[in-house]
N, C-alpha and C positions, 0 to 999 in steps of 0.2 A: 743168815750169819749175824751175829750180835759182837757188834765193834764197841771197844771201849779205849778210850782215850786218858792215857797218864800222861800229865804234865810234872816235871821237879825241875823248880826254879828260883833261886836265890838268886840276891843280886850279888851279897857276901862270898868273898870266896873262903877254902877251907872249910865248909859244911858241910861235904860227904855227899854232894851232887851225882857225881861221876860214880862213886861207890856204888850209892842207892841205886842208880840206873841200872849199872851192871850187874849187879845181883839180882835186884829186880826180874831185869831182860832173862839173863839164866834161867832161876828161879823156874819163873813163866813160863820160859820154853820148855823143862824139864818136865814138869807137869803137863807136856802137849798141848800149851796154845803157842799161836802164832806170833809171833812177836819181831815188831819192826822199832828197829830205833834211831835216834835221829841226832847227831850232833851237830849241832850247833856254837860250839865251846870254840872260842878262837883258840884257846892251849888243846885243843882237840885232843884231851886226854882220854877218852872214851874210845874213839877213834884207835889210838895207839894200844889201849891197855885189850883190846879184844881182836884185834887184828896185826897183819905185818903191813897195813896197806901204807905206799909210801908215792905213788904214783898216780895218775889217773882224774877222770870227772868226779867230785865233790859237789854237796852240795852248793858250794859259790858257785858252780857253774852257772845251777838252775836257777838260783836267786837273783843275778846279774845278768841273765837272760843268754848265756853261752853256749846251754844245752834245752832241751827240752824234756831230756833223757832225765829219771833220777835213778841215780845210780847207786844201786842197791849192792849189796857184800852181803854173802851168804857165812856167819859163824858157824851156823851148825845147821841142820834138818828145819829147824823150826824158830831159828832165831838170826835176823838178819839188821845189817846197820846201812845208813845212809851217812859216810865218810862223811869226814872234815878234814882237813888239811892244815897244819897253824904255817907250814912254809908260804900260803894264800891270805894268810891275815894278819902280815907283818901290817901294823899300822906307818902311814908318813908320819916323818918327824918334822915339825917344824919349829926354828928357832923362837923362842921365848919373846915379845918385845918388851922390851923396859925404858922406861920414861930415862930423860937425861935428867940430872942436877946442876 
């Protein structure tokens, strides 16, 4: 088996990331190769725009050490996603400090 590895990563947002992938992913599967995909997107647009998934292990599980399980979502025959969740990546907020006058 002959494995090949796409990366697409900006830091910028608004550059067609999440686009590229999915079509990409598509694409690729349609043509019958296997194709795994990975979001990692804290707005875990990828996540949402290919699936209903709203529930469940995500990859923060595995990364945080929660599961050991990665847990895969089947789109189609040949094209599957490893979830992100953005309800898991609300960041803390914390207040600003500022110097007194």
């Amino acid at each position: 088996m002959n494995t090949k590895i796409i990366a697409v990563a900006n830091h910028k947002g608004g550059v067609g990331k999440t686009t590229t992938v999915a079509s990409l992913g598509s694409i690729l599967s349609k043509k019958g190769y296997r194709v795994l995909l990975v979001d990692l997107d804290a707005q875990a647009n990828l996540t949402t725009s290919l699936t209903n998934f709203s529930e469940g292990e995500t990859i923060y599980e595995v990364m945080t050490g929660k599961t050991a399980q990665l847990p895969v979502l089947e789109v189609n025959e040949k094209l599957h996603l490893v979830a992100f969740h953005s309800m898991r990546s609300s960041a803390k907020s914390y207040p600003m400090h500022s110097e007194s006058q």
